[in-house]
N, C-alpha and C positions, 0 to 999 in steps of 0.2 A: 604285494602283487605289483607287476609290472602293468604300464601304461598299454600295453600289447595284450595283456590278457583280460584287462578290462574291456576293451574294446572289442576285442573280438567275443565276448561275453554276451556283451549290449549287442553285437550285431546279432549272432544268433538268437538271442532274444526277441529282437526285429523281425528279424523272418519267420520264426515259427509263431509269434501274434499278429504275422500279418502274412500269411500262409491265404493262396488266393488272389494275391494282387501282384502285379508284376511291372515293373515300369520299365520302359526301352526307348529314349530319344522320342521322350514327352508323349509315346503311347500307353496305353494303361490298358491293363488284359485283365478280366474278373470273371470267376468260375463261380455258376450258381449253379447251386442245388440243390437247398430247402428255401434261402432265404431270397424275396423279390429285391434286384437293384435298380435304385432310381438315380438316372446323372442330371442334375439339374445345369441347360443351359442359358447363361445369362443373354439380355440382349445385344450384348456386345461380342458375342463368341459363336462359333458353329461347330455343329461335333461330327466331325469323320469319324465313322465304323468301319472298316476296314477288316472285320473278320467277323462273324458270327454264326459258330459251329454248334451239333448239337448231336452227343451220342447215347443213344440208350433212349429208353418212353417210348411211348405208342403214338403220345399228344405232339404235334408240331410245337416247341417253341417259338412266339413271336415278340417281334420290336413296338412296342406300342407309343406313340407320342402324342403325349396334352397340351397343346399349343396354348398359351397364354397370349394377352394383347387384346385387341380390336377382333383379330380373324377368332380367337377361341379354336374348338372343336380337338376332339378324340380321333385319333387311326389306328388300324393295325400297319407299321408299313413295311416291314421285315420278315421271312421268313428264316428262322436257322437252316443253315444245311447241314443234311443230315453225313455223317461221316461214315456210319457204319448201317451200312444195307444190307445186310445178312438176315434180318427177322422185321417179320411183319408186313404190312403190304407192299411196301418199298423194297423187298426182297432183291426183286426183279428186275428194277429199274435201272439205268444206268448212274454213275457218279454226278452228282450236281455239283452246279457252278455259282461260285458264292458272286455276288456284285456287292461296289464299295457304295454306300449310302453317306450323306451328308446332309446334315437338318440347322438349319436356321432357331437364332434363339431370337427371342425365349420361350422356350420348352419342356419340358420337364419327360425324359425319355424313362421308358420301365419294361425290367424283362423281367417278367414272373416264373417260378419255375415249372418245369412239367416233371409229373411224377416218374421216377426211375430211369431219368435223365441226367447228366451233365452238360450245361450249355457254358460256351467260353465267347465272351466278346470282346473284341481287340480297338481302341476308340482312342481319338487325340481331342484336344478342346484346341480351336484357334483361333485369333481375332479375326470379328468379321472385316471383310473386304480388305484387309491388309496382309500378307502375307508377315509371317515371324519371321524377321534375319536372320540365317543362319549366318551363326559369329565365322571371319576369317579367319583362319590360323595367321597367325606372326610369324613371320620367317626368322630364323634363328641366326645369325653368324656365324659363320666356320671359318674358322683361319687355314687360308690357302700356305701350305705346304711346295716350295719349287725344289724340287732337288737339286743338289751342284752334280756335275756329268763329271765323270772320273777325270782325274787328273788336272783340276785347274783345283789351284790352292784356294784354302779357305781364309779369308782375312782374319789376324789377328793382333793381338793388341801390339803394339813396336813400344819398345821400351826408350825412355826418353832418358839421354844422356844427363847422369848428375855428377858433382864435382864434389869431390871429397878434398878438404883442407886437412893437412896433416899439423898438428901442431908443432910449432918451433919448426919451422920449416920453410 
């Protein structure tokens, strides 16, 4: 077997044992729907949620955070938004409007799930108070191209006079 179809073996493999998680420019998006996820954050990092949806159930999913440290204490501080308002008392209502949440570590964040639901949360971990560099691109070198304009000749090699000896001569 080729190096090519190993790999693409292993990849597939990859995805379908890790079917549910999805990484995009250090965001991570995880779909619950029997099982609770906990993202523990250290106290050197803070974690932007920037999406969390919720389709199907009767039950609101919520964002729950157990704050660790000095301060301690339990909250609910998230609600899912719901995507599909077609049944049940939400029927009615107009579309909701998700807002982006950001929590201070160290914390230990936990979405449990609700019955006959799909909730999707969309979350980055970043260091606190310093922003992560986004790397510069390196500019590449291109070799400039001038074109010669018709009709002026192109220099070429000039052949350098040699002297040939004839023998007995």
């Amino acid at each position: 077997m080729t190096i090519k179809m190993h790999l693409s073996r292993w990849m597939v493999a990859f995805f379908i044992l890790n079917a549910g998680l999805i990484f995009a420019g250090g965001f991570r998006s995880k779909v619950i729907t029997t099982s609770p996820l906990t993202i523990p954050v250290p106290d050197d990092r803070f974690l932007k949620i920037t999406n969390f949806t919720q389709e199907g159930g009767t039950e609101r999913g919520v964002l729950r955070v157990n704050l660790s440290g000095d301060d301690g204490g339990v909250a609910n501080i998230l609600a899912a938004t719901r995507i599909d308002l077609s049944t049940g008392i939400n029927s009615q209502n107009f579309p909701e409007i998700s807002n982006e949440v950001i929590i201070a570590g160290p914390a230990d964040v936990r979405v449990a799930p609700v019955t006959g639901a799909t909730l999707v949360i969309t979350y980055k971990k970043e260091p606190n108070g310093v922003e992560e560099a986004t790397p510069t691109p390196t500019p590449t070198p291109i070799p400039i191209v001038t074109p010669t304009p018709a009709g002026t000749p192109t220099p070429s090699a000039t052949p350098s006079p040699t002297s040939t000896s004839t023998p007995g001569g």
